[in-house]
PDB file of N, CA, C and O in Angstrom, chain B, residues numbered from 101:
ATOM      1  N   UNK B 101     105.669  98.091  74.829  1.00  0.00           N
ATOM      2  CA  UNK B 101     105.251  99.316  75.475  1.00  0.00           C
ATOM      3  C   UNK B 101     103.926  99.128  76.210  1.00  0.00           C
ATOM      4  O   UNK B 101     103.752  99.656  77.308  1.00  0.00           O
ATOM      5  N   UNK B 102     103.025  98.409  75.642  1.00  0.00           N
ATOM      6  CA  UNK B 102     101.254  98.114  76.289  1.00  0.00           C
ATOM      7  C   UNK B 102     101.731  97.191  77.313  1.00  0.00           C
ATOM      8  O   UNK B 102     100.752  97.099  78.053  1.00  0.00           O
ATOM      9  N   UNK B 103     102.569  96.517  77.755  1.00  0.00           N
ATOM     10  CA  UNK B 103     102.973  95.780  79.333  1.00  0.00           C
ATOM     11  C   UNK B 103     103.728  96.956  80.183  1.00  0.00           C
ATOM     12  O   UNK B 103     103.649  96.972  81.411  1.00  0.00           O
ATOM     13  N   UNK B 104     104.461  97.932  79.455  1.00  0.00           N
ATOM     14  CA  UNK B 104     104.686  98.688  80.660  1.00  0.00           C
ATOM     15  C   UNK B 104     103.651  99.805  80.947  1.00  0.00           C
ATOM     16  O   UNK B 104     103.815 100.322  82.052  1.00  0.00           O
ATOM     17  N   UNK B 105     102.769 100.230  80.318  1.00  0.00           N
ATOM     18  CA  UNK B 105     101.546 101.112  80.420  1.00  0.00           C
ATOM     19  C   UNK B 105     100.380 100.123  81.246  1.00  0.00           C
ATOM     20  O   UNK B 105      99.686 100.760  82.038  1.00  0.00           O
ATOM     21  N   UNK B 106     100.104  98.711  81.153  1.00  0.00           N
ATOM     22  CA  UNK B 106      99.397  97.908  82.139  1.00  0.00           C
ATOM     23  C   UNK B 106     100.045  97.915  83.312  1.00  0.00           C
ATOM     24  O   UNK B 106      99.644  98.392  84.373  1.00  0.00           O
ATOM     25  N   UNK B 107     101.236  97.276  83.050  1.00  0.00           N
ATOM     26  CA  UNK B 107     101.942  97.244  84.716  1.00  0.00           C
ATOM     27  C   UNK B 107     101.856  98.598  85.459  1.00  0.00           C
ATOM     28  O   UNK B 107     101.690  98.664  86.677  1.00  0.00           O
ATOM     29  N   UNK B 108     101.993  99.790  84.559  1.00  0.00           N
ATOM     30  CA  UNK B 108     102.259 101.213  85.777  1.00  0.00           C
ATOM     31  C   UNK B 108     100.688 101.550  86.086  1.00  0.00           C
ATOM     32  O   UNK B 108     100.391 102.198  87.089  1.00  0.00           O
ATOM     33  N   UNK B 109      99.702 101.077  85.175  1.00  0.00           N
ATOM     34  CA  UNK B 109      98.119 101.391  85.683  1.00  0.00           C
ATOM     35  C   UNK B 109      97.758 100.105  86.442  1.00  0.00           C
ATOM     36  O   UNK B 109      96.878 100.469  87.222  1.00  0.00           O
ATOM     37  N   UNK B 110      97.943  98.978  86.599  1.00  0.00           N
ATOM     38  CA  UNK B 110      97.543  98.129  87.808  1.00  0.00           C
ATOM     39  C   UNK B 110      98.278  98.394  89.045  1.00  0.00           C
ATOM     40  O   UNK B 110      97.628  98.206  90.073  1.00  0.00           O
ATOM     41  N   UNK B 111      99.175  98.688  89.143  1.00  0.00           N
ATOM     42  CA  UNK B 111     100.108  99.357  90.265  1.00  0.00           C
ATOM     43  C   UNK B 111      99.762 100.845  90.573  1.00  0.00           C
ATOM     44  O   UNK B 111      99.785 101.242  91.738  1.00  0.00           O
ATOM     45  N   UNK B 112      99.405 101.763  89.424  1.00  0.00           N
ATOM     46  CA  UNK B 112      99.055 102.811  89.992  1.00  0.00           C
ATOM     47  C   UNK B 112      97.022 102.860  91.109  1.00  0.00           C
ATOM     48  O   UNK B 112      96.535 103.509  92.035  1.00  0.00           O
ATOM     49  N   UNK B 113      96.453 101.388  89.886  1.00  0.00           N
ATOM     50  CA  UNK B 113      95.273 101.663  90.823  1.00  0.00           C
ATOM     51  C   UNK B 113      94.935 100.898  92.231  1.00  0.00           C
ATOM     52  O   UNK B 113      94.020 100.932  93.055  1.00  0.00           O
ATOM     53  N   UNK B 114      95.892 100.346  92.101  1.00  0.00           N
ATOM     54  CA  UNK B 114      96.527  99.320  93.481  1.00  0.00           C
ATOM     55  C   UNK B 114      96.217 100.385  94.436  1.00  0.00           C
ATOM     56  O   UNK B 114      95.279 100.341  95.233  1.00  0.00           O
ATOM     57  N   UNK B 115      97.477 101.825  94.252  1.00  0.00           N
ATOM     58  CA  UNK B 115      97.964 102.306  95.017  1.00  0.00           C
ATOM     59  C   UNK B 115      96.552 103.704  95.339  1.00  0.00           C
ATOM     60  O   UNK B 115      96.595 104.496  96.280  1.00  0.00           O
ATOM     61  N   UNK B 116      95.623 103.660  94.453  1.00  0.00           N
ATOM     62  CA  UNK B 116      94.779 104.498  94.684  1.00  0.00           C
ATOM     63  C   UNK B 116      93.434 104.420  95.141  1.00  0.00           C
ATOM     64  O   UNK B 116      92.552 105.255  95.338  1.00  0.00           O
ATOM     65  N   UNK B 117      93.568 102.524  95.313  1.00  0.00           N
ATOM     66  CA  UNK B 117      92.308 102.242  96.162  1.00  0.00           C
ATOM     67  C   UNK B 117      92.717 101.859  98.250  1.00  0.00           C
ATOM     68  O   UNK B 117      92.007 101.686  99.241  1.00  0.00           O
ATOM     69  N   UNK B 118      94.019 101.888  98.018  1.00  0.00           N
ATOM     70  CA  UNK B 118      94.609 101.845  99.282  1.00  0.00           C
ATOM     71  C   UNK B 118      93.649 103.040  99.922  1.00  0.00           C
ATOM     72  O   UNK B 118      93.253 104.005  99.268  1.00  0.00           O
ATOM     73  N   UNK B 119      93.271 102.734 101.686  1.00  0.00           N
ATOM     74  CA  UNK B 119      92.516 104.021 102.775  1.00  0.00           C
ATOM     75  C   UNK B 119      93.597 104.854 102.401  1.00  0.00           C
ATOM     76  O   UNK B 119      93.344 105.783 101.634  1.00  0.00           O
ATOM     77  N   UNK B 120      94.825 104.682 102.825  1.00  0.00           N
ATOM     78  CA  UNK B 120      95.832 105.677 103.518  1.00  0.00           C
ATOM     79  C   UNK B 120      96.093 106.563 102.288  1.00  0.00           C
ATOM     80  O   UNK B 120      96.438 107.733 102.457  1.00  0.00           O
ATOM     81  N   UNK B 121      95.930 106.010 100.970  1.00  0.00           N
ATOM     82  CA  UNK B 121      96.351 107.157  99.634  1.00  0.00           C
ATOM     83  C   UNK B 121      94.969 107.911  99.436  1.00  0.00           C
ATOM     84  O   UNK B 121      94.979 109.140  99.361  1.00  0.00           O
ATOM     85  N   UNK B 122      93.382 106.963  99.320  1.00  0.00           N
ATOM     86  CA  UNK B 122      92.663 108.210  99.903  1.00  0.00           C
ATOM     87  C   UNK B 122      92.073 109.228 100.670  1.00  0.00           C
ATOM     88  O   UNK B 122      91.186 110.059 100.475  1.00  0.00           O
ATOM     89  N   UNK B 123      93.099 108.812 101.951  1.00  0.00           N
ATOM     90  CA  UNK B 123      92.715 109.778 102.656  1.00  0.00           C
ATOM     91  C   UNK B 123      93.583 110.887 102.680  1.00  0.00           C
ATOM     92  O   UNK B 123      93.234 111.946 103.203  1.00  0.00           O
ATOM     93  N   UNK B 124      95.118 110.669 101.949  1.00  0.00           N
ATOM     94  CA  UNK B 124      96.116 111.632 101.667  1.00  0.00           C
ATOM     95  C   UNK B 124      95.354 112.603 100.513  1.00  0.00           C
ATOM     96  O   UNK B 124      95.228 113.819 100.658  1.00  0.00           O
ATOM     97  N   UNK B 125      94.824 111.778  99.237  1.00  0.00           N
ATOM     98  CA  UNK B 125      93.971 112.849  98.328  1.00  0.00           C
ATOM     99  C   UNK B 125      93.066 113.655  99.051  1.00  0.00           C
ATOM    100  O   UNK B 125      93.106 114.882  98.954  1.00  0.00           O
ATOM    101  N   UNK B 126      91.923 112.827 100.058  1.00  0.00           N
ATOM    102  CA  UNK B 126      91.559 114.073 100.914  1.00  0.00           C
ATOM    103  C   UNK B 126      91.946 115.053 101.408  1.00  0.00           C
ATOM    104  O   UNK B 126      91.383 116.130 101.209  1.00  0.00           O
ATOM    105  N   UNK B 127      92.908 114.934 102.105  1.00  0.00           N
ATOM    106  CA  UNK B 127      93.436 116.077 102.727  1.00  0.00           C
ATOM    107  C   UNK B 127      93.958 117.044 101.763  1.00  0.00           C
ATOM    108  O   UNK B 127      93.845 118.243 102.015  1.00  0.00           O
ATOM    109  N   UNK B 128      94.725 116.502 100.285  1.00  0.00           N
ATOM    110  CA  UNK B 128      94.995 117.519 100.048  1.00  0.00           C
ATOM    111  C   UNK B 128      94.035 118.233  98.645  1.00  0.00           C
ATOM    112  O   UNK B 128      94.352 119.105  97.836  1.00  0.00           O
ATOM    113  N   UNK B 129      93.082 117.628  98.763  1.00  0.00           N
ATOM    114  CA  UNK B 129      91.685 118.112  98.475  1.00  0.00           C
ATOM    115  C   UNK B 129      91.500 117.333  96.933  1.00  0.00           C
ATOM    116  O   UNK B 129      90.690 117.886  96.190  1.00  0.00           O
ATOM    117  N   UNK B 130      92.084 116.280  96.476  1.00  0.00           N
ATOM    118  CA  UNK B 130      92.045 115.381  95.547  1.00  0.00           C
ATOM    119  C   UNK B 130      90.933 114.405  95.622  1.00  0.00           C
ATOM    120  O   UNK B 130      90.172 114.362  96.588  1.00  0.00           O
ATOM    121  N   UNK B 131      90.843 113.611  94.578  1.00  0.00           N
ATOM    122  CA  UNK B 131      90.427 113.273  94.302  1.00  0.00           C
ATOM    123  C   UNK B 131      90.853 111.637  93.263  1.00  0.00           C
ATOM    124  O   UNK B 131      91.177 111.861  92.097  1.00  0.00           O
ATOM    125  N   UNK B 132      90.837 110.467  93.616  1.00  0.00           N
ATOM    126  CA  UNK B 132      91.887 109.627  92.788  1.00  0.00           C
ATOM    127  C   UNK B 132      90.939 109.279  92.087  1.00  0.00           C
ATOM    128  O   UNK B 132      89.730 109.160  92.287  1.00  0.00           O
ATOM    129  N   UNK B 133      91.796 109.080  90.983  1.00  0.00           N
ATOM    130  CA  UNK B 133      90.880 108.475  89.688  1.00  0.00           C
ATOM    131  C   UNK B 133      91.287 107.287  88.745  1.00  0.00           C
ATOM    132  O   UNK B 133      91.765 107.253  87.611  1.00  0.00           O
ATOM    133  N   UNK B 134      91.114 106.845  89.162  1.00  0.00           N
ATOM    134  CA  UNK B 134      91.910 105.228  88.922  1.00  0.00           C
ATOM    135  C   UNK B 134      91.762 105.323  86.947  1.00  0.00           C
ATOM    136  O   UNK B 134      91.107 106.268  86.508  1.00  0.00           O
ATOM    137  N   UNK B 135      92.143 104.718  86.334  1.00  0.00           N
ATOM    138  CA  UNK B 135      91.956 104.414  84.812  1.00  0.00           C
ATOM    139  C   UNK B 135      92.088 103.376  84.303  1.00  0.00           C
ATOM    140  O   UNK B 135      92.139 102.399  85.049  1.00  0.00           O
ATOM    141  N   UNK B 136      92.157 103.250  83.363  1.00  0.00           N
ATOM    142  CA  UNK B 136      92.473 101.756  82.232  1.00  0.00           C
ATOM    143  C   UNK B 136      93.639 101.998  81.546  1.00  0.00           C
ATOM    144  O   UNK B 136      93.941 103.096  81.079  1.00  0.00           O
ATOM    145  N   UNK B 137      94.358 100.912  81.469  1.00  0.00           N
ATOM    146  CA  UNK B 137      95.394 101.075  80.523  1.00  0.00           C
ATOM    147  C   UNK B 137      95.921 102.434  79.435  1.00  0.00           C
ATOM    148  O   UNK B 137      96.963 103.086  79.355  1.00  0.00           O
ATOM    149  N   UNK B 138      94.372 102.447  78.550  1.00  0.00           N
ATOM    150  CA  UNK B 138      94.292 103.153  77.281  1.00  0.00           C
ATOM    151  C   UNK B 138      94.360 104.722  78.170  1.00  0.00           C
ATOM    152  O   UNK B 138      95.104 105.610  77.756  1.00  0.00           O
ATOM    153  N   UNK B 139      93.732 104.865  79.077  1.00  0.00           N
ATOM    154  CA  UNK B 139      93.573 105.843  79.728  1.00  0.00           C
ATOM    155  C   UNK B 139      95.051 106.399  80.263  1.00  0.00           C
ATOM    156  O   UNK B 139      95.498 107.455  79.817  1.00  0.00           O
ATOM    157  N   UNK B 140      95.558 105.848  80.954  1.00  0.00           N
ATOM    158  CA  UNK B 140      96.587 106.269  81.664  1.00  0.00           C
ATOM    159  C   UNK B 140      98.433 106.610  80.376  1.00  0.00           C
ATOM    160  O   UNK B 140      99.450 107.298  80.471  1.00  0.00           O
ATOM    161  N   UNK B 141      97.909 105.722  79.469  1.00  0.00           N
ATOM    162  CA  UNK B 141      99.011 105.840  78.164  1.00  0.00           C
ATOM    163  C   UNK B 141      98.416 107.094  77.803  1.00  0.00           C
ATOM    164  O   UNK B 141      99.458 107.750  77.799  1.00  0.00           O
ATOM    165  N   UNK B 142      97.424 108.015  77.463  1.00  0.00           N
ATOM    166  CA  UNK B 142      97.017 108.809  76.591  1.00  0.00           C
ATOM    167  C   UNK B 142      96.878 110.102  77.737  1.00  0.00           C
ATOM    168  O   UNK B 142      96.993 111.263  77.344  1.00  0.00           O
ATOM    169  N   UNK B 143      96.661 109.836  78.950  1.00  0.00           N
ATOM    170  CA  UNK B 143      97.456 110.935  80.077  1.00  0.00           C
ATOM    171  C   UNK B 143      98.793 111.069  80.132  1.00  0.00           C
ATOM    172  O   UNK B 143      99.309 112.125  79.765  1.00  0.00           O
ATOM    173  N   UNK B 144      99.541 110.028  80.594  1.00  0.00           N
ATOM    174  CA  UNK B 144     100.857 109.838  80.082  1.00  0.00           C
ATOM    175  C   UNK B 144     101.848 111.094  78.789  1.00  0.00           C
ATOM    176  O   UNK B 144     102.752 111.927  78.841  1.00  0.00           O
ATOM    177  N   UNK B 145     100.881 110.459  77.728  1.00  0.00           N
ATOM    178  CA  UNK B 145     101.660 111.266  76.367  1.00  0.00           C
ATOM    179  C   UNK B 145     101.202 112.373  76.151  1.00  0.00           C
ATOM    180  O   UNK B 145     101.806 113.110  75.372  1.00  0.00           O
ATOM    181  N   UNK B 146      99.961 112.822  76.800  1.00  0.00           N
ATOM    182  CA  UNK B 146      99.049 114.001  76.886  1.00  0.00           C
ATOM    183  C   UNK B 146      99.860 115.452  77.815  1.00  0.00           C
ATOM    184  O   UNK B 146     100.035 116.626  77.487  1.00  0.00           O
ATOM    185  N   UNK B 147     100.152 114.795  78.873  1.00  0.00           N
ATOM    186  CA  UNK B 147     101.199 115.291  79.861  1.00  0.00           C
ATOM    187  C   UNK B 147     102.906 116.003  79.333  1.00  0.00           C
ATOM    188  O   UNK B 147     103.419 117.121  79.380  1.00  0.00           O
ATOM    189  N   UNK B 148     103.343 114.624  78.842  1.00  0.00           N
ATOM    190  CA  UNK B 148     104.449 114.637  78.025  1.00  0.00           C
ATOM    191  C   UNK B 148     104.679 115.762  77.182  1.00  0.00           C
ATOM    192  O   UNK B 148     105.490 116.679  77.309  1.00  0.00           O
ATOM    193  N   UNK B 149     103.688 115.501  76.153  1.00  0.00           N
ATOM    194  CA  UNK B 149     103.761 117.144  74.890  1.00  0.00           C
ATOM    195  C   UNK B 149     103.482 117.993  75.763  1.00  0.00           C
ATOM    196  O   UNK B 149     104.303 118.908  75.828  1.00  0.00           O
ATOM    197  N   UNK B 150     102.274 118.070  76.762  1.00  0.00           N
ATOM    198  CA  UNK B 150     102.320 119.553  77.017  1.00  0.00           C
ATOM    199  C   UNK B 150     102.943 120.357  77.779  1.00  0.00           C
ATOM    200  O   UNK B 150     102.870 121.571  77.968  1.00  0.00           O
ATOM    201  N   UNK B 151     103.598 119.492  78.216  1.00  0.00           N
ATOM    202  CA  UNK B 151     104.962 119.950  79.445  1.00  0.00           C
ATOM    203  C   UNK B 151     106.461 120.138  78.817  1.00  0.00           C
ATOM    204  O   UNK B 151     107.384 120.772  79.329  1.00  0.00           O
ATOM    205  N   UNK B 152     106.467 119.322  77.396  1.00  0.00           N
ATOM    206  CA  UNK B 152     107.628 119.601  76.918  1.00  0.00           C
ATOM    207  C   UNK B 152     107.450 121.096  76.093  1.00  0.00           C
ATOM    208  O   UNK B 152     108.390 121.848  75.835  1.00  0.00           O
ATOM    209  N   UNK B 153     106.204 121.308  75.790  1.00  0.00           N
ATOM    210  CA  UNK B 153     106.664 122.533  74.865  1.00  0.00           C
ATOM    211  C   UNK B 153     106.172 123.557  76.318  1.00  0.00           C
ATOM    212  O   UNK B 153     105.885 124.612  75.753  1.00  0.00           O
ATOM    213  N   UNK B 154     106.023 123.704  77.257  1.00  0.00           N
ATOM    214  CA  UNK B 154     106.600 124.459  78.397  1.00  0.00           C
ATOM    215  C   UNK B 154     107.952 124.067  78.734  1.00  0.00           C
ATOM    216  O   UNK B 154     108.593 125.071  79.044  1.00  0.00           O
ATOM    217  N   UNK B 155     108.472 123.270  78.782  1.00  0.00           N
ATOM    218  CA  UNK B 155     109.649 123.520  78.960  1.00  0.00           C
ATOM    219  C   UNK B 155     110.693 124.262  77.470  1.00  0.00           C
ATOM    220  O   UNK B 155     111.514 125.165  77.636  1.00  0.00           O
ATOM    221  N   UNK B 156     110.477 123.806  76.516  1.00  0.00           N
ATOM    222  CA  UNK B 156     110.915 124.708  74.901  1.00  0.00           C
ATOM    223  C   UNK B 156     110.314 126.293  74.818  1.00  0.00           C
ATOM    224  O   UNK B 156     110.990 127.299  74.599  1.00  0.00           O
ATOM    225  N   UNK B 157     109.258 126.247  74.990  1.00  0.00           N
ATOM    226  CA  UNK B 157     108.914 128.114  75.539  1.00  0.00           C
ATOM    227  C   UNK B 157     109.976 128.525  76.290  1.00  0.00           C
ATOM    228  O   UNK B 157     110.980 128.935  75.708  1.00  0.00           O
ATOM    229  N   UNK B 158     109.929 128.484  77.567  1.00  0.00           N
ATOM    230  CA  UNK B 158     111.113 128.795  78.175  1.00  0.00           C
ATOM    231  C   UNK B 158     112.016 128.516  78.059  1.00  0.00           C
ATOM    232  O   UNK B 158     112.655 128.855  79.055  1.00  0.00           O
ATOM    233  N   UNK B 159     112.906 127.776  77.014  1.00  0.00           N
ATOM    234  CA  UNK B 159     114.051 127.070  76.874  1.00  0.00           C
ATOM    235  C   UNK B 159     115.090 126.851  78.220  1.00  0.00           C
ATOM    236  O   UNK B 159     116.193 127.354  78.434  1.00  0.00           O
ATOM    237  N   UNK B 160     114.425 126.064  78.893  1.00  0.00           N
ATOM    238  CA  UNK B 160     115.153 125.426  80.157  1.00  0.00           C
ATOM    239  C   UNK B 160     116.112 124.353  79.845  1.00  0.00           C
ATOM    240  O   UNK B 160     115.751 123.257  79.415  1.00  0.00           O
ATOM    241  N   UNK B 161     116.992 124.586  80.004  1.00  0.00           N
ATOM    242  CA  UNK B 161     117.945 123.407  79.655  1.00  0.00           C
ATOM    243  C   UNK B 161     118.024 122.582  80.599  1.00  0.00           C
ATOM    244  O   UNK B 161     117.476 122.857  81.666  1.00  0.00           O
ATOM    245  N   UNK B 162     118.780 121.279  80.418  1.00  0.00           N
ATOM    246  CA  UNK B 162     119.155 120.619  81.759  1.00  0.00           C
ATOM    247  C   UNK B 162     120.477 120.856  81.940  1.00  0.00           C
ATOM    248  O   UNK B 162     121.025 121.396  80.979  1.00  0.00           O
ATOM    249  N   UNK B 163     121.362 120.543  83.170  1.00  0.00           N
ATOM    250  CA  UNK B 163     121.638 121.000  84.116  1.00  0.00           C
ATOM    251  C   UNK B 163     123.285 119.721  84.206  1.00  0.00           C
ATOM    252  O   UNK B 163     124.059 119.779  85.161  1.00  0.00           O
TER     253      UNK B 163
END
């Protein structure tokens, strides 16, 4: 699991020191924030729970 949480944060900060991705966060008034490994796993699972129990509140099913 810690090689696919490195691989998606060296690729994600690849993609967030690129001009053209910050000047897309500019425009749309962002801000990129590159992370570390530990960082981006614990956004990741942070995200995860709190979006799943919005989706169980509303009991949205899939489709």
């Amino acid at each position: 699991m810690l090689e696919v949480v490195d691989q998606l944060n060296k690729q994600n900060n690849e993609g967030l020191a690129d001009p053209k991705m910050k000047a897309r966060f500019a425009d749309l008034g962002g801000v990129p924030m590159p992370m570390t490994p530990i960082d981006l796993g614990k956004l990741v699972a942070d995200e995860t729970e709190k979006w799943g129990k919005v989706i169980r509140a509303a009991n949205i099913k899939p489709k």
